[in-house]
C-alpha positions in Angstrom: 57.6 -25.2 2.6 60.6 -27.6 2.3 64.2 -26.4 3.7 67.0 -27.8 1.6 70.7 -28.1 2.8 72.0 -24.9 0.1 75.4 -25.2 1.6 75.4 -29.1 0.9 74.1 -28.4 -3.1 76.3 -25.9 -3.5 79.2 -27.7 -2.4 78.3 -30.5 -5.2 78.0 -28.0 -7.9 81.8 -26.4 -7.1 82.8 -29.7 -7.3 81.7 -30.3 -10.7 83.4 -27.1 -11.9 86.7 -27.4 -9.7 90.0 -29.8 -10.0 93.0 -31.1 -11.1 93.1 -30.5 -14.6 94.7 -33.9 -15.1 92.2 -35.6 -12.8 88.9 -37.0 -13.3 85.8 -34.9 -13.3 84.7 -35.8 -9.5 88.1 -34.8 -7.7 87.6 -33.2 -4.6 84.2 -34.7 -3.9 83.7 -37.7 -1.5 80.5 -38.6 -1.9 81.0 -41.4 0.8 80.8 -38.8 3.7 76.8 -37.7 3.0 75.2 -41.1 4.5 71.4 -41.4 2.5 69.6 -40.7 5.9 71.4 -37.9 6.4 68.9 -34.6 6.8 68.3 -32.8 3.5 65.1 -30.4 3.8 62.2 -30.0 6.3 58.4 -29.0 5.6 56.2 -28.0 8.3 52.7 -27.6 7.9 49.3 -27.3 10.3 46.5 -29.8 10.5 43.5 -29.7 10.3 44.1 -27.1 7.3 42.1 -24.0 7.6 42.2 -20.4 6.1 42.0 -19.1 10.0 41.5 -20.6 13.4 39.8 -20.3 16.6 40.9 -19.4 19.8 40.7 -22.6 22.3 41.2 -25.1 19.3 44.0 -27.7 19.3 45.8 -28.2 16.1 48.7 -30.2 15.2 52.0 -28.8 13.4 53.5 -31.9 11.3 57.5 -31.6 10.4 58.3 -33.6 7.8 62.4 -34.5 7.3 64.0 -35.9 4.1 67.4 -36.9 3.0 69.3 -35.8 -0.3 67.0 -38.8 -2.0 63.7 -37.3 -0.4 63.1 -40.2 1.1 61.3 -39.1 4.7 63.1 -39.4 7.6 60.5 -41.2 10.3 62.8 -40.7 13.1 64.4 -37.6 12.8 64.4 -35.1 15.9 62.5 -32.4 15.4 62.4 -29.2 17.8 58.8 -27.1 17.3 58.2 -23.7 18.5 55.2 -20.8 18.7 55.9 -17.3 17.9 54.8 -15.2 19.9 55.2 -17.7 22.7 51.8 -17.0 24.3 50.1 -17.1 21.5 50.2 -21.3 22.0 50.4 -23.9 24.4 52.5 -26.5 23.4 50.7 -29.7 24.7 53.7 -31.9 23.2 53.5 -34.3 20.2 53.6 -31.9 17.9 50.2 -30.5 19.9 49.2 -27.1 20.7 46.0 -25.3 22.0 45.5 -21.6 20.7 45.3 -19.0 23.0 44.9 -15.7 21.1 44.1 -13.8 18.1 46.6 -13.1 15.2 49.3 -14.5 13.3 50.5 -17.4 14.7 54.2 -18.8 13.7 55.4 -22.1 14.2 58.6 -22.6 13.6 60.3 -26.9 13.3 63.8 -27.5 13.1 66.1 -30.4 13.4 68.3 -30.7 15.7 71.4 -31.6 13.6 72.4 -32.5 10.5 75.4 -34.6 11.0 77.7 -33.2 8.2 77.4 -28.9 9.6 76.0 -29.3 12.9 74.0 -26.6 11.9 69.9 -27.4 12.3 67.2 -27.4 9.2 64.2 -25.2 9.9 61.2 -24.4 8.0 57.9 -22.4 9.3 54.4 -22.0 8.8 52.0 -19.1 9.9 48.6 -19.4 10.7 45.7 -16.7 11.0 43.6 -16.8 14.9 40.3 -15.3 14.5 37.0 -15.6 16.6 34.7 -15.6 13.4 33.2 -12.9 12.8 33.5 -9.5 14.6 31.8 -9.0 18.3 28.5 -6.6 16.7 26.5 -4.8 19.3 23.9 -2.1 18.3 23.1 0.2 21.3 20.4 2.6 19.1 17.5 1.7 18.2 16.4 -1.1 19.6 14.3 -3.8 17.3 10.9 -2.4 16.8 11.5 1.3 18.4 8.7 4.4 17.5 11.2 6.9 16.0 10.9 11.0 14.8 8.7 13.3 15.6 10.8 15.1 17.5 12.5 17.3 14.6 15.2 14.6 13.3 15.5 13.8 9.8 17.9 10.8 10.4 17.9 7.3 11.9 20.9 7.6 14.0 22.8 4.0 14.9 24.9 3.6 16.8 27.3 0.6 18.3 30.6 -1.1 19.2 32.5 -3.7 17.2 36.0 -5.7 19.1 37.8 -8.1 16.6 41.5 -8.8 16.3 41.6 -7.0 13.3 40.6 -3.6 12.5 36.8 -4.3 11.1 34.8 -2.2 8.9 30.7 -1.4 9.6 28.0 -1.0 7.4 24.9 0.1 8.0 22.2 -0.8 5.3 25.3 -0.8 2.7 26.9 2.8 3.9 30.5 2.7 5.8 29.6 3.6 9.1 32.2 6.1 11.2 34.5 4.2 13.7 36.9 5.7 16.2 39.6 3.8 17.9 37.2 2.2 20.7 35.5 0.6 18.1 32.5 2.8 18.6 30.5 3.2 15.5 28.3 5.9 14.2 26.2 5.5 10.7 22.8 7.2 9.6 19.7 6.1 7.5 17.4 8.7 5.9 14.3 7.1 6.9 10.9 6.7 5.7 7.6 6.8 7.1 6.7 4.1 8.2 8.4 0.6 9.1 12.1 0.8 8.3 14.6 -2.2 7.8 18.1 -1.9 9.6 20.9 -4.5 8.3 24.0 -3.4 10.2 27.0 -5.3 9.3 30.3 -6.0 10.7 33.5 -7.7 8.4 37.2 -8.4 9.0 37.3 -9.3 5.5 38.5 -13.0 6.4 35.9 -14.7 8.6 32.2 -14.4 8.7 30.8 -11.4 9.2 27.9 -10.5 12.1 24.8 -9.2 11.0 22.2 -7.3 13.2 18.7 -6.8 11.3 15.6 -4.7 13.0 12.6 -3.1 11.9 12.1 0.6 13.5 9.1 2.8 13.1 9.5 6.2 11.8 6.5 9.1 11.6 6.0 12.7 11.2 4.1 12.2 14.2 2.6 10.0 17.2 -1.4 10.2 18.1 -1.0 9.0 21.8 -3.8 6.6 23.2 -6.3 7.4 26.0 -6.0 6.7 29.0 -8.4 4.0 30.6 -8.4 0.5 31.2 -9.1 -0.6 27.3 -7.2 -0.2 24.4 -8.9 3.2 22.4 -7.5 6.4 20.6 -9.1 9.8 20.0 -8.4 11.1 16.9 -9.3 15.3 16.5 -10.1 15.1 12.6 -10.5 11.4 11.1 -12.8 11.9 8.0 -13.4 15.7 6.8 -16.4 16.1 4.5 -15.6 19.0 2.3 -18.9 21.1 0.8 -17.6 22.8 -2.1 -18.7 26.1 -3.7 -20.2 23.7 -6.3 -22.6 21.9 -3.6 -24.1 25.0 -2.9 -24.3 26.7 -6.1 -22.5 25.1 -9.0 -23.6 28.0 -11.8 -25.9 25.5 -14.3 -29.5 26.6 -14.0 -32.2 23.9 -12.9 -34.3 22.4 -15.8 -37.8 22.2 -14.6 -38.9 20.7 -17.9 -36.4 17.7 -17.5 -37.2 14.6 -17.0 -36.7 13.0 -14.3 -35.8 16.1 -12.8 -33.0 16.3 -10.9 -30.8 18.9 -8.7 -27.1 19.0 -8.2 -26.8 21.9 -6.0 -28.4 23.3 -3.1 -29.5 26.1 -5.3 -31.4 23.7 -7.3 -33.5 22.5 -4.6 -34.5 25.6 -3.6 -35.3 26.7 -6.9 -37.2 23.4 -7.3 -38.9 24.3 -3.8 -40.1 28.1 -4.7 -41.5 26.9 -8.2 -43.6 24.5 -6.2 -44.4 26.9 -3.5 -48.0 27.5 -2.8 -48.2 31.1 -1.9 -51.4 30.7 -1.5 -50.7 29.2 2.3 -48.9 32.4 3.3 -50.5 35.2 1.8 -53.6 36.6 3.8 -57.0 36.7 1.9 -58.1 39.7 1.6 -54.7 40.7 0.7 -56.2 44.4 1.1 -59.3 44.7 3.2 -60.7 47.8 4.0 -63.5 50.2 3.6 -62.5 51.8 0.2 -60.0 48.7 -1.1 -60.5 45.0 -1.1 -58.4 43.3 -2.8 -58.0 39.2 -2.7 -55.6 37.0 -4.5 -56.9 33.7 -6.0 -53.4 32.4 -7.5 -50.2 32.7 -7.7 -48.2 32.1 -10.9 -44.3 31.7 -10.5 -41.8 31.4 -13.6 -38.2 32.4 -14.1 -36.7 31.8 -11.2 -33.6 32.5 -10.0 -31.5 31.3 -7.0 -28.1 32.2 -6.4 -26.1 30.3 -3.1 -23.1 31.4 -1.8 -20.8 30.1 1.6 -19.5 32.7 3.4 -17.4 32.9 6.6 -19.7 31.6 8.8 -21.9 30.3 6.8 -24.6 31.1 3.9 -25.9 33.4 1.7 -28.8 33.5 -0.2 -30.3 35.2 -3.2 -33.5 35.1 -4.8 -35.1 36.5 -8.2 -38.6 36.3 -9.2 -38.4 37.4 -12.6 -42.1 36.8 -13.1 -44.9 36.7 -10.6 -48.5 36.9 -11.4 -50.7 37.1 -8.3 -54.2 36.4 -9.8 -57.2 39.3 -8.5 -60.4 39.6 -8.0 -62.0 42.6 -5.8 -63.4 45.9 -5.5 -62.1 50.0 -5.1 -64.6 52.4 -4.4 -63.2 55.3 -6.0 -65.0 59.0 -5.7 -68.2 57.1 -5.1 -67.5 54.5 -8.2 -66.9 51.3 -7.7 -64.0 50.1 -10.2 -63.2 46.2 -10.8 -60.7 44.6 -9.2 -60.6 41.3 -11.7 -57.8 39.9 -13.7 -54.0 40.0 -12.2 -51.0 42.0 -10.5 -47.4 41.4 -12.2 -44.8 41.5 -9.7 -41.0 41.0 -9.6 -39.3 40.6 -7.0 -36.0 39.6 -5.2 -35.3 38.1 -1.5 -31.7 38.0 0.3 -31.6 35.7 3.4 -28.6 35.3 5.3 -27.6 32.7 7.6 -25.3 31.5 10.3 -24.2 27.8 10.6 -22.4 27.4 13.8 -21.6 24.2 16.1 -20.7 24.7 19.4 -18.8 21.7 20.3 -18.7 18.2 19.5 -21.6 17.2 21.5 -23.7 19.8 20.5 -26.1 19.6 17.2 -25.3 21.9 14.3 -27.1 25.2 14.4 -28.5 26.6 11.5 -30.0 30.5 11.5 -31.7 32.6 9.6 -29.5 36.1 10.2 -31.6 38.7 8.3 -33.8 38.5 5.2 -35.0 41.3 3.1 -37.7 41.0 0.2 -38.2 43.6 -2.3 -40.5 44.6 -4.9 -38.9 45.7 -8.6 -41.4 46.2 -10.2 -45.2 46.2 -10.1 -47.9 46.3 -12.6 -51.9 46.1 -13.1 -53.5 44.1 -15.5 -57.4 44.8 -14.2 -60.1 43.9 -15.8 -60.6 48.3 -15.5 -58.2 50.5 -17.0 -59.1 53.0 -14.6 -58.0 50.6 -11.6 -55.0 50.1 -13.6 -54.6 53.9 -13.6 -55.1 54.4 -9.9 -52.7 51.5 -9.2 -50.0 53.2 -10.8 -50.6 56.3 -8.7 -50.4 54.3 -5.3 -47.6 51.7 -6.6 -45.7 52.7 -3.2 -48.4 51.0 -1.4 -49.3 48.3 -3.4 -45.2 47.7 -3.3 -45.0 48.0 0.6 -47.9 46.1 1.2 -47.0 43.0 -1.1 -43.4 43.3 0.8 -44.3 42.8 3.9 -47.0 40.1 2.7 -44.1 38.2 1.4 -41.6 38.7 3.5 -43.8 37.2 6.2 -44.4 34.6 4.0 -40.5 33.8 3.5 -40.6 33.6 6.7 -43.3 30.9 7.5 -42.2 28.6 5.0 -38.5 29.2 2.7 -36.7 31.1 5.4 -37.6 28.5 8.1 -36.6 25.7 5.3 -33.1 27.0 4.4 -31.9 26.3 8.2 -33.7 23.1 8.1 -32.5 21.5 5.5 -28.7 22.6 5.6 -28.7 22.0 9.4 -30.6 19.2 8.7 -27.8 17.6 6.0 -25.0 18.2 8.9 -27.0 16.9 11.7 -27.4 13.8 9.9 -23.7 13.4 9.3 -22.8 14.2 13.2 -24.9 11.1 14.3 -24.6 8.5 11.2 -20.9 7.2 12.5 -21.9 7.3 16.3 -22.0 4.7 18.9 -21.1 1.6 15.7 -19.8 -1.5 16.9 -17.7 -4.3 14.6 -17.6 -7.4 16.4 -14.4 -9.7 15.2 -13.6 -13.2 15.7 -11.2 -15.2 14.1 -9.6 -18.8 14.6 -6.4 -17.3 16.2 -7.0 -14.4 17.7 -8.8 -13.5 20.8 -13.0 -12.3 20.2 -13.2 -8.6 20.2 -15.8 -5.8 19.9 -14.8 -2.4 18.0 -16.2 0.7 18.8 -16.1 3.7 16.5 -17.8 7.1 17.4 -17.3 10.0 15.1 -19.1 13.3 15.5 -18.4 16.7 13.9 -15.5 18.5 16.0 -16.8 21.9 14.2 -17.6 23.8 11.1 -15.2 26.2 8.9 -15.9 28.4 6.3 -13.9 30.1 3.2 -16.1 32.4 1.5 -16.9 31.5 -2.0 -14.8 28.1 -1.7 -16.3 25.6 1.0 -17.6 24.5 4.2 -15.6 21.9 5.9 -17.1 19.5 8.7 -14.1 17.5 10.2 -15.5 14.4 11.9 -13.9 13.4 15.5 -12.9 9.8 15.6 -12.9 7.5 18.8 -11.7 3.9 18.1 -11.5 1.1 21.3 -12.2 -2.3 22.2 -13.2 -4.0 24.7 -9.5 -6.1 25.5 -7.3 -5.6 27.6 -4.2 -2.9 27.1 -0.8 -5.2 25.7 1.3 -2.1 24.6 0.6 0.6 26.9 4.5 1.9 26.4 3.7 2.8 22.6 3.8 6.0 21.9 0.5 6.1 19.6 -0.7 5.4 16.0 2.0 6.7 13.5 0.3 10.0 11.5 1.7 11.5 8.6 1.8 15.1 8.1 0.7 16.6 5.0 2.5 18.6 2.6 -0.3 20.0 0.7 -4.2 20.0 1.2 -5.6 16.9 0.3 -8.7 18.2 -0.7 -9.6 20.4 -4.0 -11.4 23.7 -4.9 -14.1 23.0 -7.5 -15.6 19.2 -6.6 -19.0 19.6 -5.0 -18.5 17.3 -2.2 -15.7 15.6 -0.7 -15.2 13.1 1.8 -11.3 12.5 2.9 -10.8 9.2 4.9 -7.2 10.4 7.0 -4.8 7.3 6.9 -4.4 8.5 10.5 -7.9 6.4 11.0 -7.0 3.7 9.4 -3.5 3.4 11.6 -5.7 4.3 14.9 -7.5 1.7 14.2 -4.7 -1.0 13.4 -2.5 0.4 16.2 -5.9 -0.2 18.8 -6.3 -3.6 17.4 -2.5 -4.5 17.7 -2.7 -3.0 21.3 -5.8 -5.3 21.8 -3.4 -8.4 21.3 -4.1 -8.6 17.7 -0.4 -10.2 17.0 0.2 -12.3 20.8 -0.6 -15.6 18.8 0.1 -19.4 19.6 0.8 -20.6 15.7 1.0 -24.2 16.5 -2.3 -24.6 14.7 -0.9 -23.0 12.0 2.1 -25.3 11.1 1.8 -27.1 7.9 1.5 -31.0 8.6 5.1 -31.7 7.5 6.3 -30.3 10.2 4.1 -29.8 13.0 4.9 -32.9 14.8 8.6 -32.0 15.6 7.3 -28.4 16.8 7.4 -28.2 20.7 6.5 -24.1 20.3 6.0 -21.9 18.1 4.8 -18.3 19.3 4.1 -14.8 17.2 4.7 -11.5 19.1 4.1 -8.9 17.2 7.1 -5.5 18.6 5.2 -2.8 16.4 1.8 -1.8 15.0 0.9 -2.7 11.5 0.4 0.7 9.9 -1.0 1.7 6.5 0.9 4.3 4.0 1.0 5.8 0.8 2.7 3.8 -2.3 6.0 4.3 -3.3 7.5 4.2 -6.7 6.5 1.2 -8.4 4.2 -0.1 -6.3 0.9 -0.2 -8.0 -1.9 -0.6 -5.2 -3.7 2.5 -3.7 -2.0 2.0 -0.2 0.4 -0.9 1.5 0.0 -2.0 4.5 3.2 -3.2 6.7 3.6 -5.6 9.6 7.2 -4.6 10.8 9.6 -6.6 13.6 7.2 -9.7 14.4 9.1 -12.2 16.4 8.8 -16.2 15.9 10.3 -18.4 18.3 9.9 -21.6 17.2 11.3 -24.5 19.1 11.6 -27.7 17.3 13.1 -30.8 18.9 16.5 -29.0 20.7 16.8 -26.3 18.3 15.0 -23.1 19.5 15.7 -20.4 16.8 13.8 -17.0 17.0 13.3 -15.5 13.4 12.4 -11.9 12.8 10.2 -11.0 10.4 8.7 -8.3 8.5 5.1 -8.9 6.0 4.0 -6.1 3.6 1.0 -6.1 1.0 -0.8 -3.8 -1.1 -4.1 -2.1 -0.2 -6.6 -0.6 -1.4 -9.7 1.1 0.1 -12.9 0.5 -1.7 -16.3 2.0 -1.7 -19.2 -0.5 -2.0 -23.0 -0.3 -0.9 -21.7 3.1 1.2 -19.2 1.6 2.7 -15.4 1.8 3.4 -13.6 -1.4 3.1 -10.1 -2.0 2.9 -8.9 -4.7 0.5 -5.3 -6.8 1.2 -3.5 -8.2 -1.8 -3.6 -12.1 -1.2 -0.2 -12.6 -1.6 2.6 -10.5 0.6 6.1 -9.9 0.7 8.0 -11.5 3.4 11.5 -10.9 4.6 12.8 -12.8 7.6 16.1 -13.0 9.0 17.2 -15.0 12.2 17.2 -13.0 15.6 19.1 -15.8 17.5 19.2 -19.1 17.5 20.9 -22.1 19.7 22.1 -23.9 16.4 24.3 -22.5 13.2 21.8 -24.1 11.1 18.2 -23.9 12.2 16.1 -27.2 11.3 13.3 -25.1 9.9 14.7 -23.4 6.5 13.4 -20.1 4.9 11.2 -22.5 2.6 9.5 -24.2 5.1 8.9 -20.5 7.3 7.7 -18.9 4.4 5.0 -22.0 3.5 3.8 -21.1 7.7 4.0 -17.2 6.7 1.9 -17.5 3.7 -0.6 -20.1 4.7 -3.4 -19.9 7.0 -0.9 -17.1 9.3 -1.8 -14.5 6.3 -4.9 -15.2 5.9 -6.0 -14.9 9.3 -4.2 -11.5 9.5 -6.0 -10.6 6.2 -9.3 -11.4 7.4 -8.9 -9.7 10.4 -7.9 -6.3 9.3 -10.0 -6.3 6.1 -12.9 -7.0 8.5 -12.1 -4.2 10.9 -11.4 -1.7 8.6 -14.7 -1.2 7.3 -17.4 1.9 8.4 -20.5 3.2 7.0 -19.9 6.7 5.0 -22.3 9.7 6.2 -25.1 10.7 4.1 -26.6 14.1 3.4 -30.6 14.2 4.1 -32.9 17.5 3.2 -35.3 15.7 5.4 -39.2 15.7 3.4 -39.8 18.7 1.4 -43.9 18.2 0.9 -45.0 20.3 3.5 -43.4 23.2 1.4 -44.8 22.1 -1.7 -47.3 19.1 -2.0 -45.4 18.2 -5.6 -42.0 17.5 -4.0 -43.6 14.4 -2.1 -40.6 11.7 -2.3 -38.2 14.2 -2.6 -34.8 12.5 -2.3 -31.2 13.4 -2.2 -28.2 10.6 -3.0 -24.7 10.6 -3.6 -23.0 9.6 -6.3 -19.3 8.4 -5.5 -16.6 6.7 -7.1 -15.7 3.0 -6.1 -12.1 4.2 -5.6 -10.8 6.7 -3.5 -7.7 8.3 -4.6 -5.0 8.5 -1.9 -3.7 12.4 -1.7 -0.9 13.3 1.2 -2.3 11.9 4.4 -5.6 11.8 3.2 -7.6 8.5 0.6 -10.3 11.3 -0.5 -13.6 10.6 -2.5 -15.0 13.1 -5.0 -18.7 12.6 -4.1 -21.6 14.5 -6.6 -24.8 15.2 -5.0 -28.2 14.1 -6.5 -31.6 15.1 -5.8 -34.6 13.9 -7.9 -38.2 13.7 -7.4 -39.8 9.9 -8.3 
């Protein structure tokens, strides 16, 4: 600002006010001693004006000298000096290069005034600063597998140097700093791909920014060993039998038509009421020298069949409430012959019990009969002789025993030998109907691969009354080579409750743990090592030199949050563009997430990606302050054909075949139950429960 001479003003303004009373009003004053060119004021300033400086930049420091008129003095001698000394080199002129950080003084004064001797001085000060703070992140590192190892916390950690004390953020919260300028802040993390903005400010210059994306899961489902990319996952897809898929309580409607079954009780009461007894029971059922009795029919109605899971496998029960075994014979009785003709009336019950074990995962499932008991309620005689009927009521015992152990090797020859077959039968055929598939993919960017998938049961469990469980084994590979063999795995999240419910006759849960085994085996097959050159829009693909994808983490697949409305989203965290164009080589970071849902169509698994993504990107480093490709023209590459190439290559590798249940053909039980067939029904959704998208499936078996 501009130095007046005080002493010089207030010398006029005494005069004014001091004198000779009999003298005129300027007595005293000689106005002929203060020459016009005589130094009045000084103003210093710095040029070029800024709010702060650099470090190695020349500036200039201007004095400008007026007389009492404020006209400038051109000529007037002018000392200038920097305070603290060091802080500038004075490079004369006026000139002077900056050396350090800080206030800055320069101070200008002349070097007399000619009526005091005394000098005029003004100064100016001036802020040093480097920019923005000095921001180094030590922990984590841009696309580092985090957790699983009992934290609870993203921990980062740093140093900051500046000239001035600087504060940290990290994603918005103060971060601790001690008086090193080490820095300590924490993120409660998510599973799945988390952003990290840490920030540095001095609260004059620019601040430095450090952004990352860092994977967090429960835990890590390391890869196999081997030359090719694969993972082994213990339990990939459980299939849930409920209580209700053996026995749901609703009796079976043999009148109905079509008929139908939705239990496994249903189908075996469908099978007894078509069982020809006839094909089991000996004729002569009696033959001997007094007795000869032969059946020519049996008549079944009211049938009951009760089917219960128990540890270890299955129980069943069996009620004939009414049997009539049609007769014809002969008794000779004390030398009479009586007449054996007309009918028996039985009931009777049966209790079979049976084991359902699997040894290991390459053996079949193993279905056995334990025990099985028949007995007879009750028994009566409806002969054509009511003495028979008599004499039948005396030797009931007989009758009863004989007719037991008739059946019972009966049961055994046909419904005992059917109940292994066609519950071992259902679980062999979901052991082999995911083995040994192969997806070939091929796209226009990324390398031709082959996926294998091979699931077979790991083992069977039981809870009495509630379900049988049959978790599948997964195996996922290709046929690449390894790119990420330092990854810890595909990301798995733990569950909190059990996916799947009491009550639903069948259930199918798809773990998202496949879903990320796959995407983590196709990432480690390459899947994101791409040359996008053929992928720049025309406007500027002829000033691109280079442009190259690498992809630093696995996409993954998780739950939806809040209000995100899709079944699942799928995230594509800390994928690294360096695109060179003319001299200006920038690499961008950049994170892609979309919504996802898995679909069931024609049996099979599919998952679906949202057409349009969310994009963030932010610049890693970069030779130029202003990169020639803006955010406009990077998202145009990002949503374009780079999207839909990702798109079509996930949504055509996530997609398997579901397992189906088959009771295998029932005819040779019961000539009526030709064609025979049992279906699913199943939503075209799967709901999405803890780690697990699960399918409420309803059996159906019908006859044509």
């Amino acid at each position: 600002m501009r130095s007046l001479r005080l002493t010089l003003l207030f010398s006029l303004l005494l005069g004014f006010g001091c004198g000779d009373d009999g003298g005129s009003g300027d007595a005293g004053l000689d106005f002929g001693e203060i020459e016009p060119n005589t130094p009045a004021g000084i103003e210093v300033m710095v040029t070029p004006g800024r709010s702060y400086y650099r470090t190695e930049q020349a500036v200039r420091v201007v004095a400008t000298v007026i007389d009492i008129d404020e006209v400038v003095l051109e000529g007037a001698a002018v000392t200038i000096t920097a305070s603290p000394a060091s802080a500038a080199t004075d490079l004369g002129d006026g000139n002077f290069m900056l050396n350090t950080q800080g206030f800055v003084v320069f101070d200008a004064c002349t070097v007399d005034d000619s009526v005091t001797g005394e000098p005029l001085c003004d100064s100016v000060q001036i802020l040093v600063d480097d920019g923005a703070p000095n921001l180094e992140v030590t922990s984590p590192t841009p696309g580092q597998e985090l957790g699983a190892e009992g934290e609870d916390v993203i921990v980062v950690t740093g140093s900051v140097a500046d000239s001035r004390t600087p504060t940290v953020f990290v994603n918005g919260v103060p971060a601790e700093l001690d008086e090193m300028g080490m820095f300590r802040g924490e993120v409660t993390p998510l599973f799945g791909v988390n952003h990290l903005e840490i920030v540095a400010s001095d609260e004059i210059s620019d601040q430095a920014r450090i952004q990352m994306d860092v994977m967090w899961s429960d835990r890590y489902n390391p890869s196999d060993e081997g030359e090719n990319p694969s993972v082994t996952l213990d339990e990939g897809i459980t299939l849930q039998l409920g209580q209700a898929f053996f026995d749901d309580g609703a009796p079976l409607d043999l009148d109905a038509t079509p008929l139908t079954t939705r239990d496994l009780a249903g189908i075996f009461e469908l099978v007894l009421a078509n069982l020809d007894f006839m094909s089991f029971l000996p004729n002569p059922l009696i033959d001997s020298s007094a007795l000869r009795l032969n059946i020519s029919s049996v008549d079944v109605t009211d049938v009951t069949v009760e089917v219960d899971v128990v540890e270890g496998g299955v129980e069943l029960f069996v009620r004939f409430g009414s049997m009539v075994a049609n007769t014809n014979g002969n008794l000779d009785f004390e030398g009479s012959m009586l007449d054996l003709g007309g009918s028996v009336g039985i009931t009777a019950s049966a209790f079979a019990s049976l084991t359902v074990t699997k040894a290991d995962v390459d053996s079949p499932v193993v279905a056995e009969v334990d025990s099985l008991e028949v007995a007879i309620e009750d028994i009566s005689g409806n002969f054509a002789d009511d003495q028979a009927n008599a004499i039948l009521a005396l030797a009931e015992s007989f009758f009863r025993t004989t007719l037991e152990n008739e059946l019972r090797a009966g049961f055994n020859d046909s419904l005992v030998d059917a109940l292994p077959a066609i519950l071992g039968g259902a679980l062999n055929g979901l052991d082999t109907a995911l083995r040994d598939q192969t997806i070939p993919l091929e796209t226009d960017i990324f390398p031709a691969l082959t996926i294998s998938l091979d699931a077979r049961l790991a083992r069977l469990e039981t809870q009495r009354r509630r379900w049988l469980r049959a978790p599948l084994r997964f195996q996922i590979g290709t046929d690449a080579a390894i790119v990420h063999g330092e990854s810890r795995g595909a990301v798995d999240l733990l569950a909190a409750a059990d996916p799947l419910f009491d009550g639903i006759p069948v259930q199918m849960g798809v773990r998202l743990l496949v879903l990320n085994g796959l995407l983590h085996t196709l990432w480690n097959s390459g899947l994101l090592e791409i040359d996008a050159t053929n992928l720049l829009p025309d406007s500027i693909a002829g000033a691109v030199e280079e442009a190259v994808i690498s992809g630093r983490m696995a996409p993954i697949v998780r739950p939806s949050r809040g209000a995100e409305s899709n079944d699942l989203q799928m995230a594509i965290g800390q994928m690294e563009l360096r695109l060179q164009v003319l001299e200006d080589i920038t690499t961008f970071g950049i994170t892609i997430e979309a919504g996802a849902d898995l679909n069931v169509a024609d049996g099979a698994v599919a998952l679906e990606l949202a057409e349009t993504p969310r994009i963030r990107t932010w610049i890693i480093e970069s030779n130029t302050p202003t990169p020639l490709i803006d955010d406009d023209a990077l998202q145009v590459l990002l949503e374009g054909d780079l999207w839909t190439q990702i798109r079509d290559a996930v949504t055509g590798g996530i997609m398997f075949e579901l397992p189906s249940l088959d009771v295998g053909d029932l005819s040779g039980l019961a000539p009526e139950l030709a064609g025979f067939a049992l279906s699913i029904d199943m939503n075209d959704r799967l709901d999405v429960r803890e780690d697990s998208a699960v399918l409420d499936l309803a059996i159906v078996g019908s006859l044509p």
